[in-house]
C-alpha positions in Angstrom: -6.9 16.4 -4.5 -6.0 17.0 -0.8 -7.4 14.7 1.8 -8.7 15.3 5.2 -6.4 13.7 7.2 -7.9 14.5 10.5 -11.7 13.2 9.1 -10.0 10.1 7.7 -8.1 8.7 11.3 -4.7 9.1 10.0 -2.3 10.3 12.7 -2.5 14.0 13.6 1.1 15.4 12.6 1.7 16.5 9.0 2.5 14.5 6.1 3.9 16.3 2.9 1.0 16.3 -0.2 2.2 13.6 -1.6 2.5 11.2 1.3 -1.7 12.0 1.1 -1.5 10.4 -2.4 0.3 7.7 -1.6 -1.7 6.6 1.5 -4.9 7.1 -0.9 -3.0 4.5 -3.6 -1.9 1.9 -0.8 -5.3 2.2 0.1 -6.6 1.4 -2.7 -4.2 -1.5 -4.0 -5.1 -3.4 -0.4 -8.4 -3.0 -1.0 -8.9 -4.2 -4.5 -5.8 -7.2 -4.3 -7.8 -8.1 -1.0 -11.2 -8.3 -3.3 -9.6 -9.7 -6.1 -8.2 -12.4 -4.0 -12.0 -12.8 -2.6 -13.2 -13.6 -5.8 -10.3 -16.0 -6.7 -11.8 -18.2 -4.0 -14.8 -18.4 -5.3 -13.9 -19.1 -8.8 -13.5 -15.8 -10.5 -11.2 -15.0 -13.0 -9.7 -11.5 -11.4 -6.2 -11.7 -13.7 -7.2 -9.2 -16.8 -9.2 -6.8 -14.1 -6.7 -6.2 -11.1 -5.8 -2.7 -10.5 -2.1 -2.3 -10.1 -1.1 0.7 -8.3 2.5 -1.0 -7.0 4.6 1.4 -9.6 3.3 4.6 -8.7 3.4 3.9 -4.9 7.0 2.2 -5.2 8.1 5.6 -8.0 6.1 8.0 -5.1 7.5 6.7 -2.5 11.2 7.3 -3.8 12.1 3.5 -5.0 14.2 4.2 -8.2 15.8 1.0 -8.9 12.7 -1.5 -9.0 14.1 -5.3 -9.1 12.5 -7.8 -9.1 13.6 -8.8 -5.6 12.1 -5.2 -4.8 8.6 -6.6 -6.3 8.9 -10.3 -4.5 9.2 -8.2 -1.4 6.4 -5.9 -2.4 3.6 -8.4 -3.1 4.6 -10.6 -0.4 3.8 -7.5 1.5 1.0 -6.8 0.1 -0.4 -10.0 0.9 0.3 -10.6 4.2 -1.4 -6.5 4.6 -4.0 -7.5 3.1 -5.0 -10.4 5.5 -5.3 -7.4 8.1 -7.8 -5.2 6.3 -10.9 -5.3 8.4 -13.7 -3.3 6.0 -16.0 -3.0 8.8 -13.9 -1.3 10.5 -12.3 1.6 9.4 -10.0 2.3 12.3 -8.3 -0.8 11.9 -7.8 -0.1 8.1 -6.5 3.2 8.4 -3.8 1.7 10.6 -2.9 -1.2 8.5 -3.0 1.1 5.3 -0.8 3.5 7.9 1.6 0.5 8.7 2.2 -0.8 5.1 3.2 2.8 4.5 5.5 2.8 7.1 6.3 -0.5 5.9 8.2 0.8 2.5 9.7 4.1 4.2 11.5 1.8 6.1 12.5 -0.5 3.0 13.5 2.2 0.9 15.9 3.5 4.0 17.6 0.4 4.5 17.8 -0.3 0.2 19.4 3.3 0.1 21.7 2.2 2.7 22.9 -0.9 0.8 23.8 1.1 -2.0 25.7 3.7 0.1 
C-alpha cells in the first residue's frame, strides 16, 4: 500500500516505502494509545483491547536489540506524543506523528553509536 504523501501534509521530499509504513503505524499507535488512554479516564477497561504496534515500528525502523530500557524510552515517548495529537486538526497531527518519527531516527543513531 503506498500512501499519498503530498495529499496527507507530510513534508514534500522523498521518503523510502517503508518510512510510508512506518509513519502509517506511528500514526496509528498515537492515535489508539491516545483513545485508549481516553477511555481509562472514564472508567474503561482498555488493557485486553490496545493495539500494539511498538515492535513493528521499533523492528522497521532498524532497532535490533530491543531492551527494556529501549521500551521505557519508547512509551514514555509515546505518552508525552500523544498529549500533542490534536484530531481536529490534521496539520498539527501530521507534524507530531512526523516529529515522533524523527524522534526514533534520532534514537536509533545515537544507540548505534553506543555500541560502536
Amino acid at each position: 500500500m503506498k500512501i499519498d504523501l503530498e495529499a496527507q501534509g507530510f513534508p514534500t521530499f522523498k521518503l523510502p516505502a517503508n518510512q510510508d509504513l512506518i509513519l502509517l503505524l506511528i500514526k496509528n499507535e498515537l492515535i489508539s494509545t491516545q483513545f485508549a488512554h481516553q477511555l481509562d479516564t472514564i472508567g474503561f477497561d482498555t488493557s485486553s483491547y490496545s493495539i500494539e504496534l511498538g515492535s513493528a515500528i521499533l523492528s522497521l525502523v532498524g532497532f535490533t536489540d530491543r531492551t527494556d530500557t529501549l521500551w521505557e524510552w519508547y512509551y514514555n515517548m509515546l505518552d508525552s506524543y500523544i498529549e500533542k495529537i490534536n484530531l481536529e486538526e490534521n496539520g498539527i497531527t501530521e507534524r507530531v506523528i512526523f516529529d515522533f518519527y524523527i524522534a526514533l531516527r534520532i534514537k536509533l543513531h545515537t544507540e548505534s553509536i553506543k555500541v560502536a
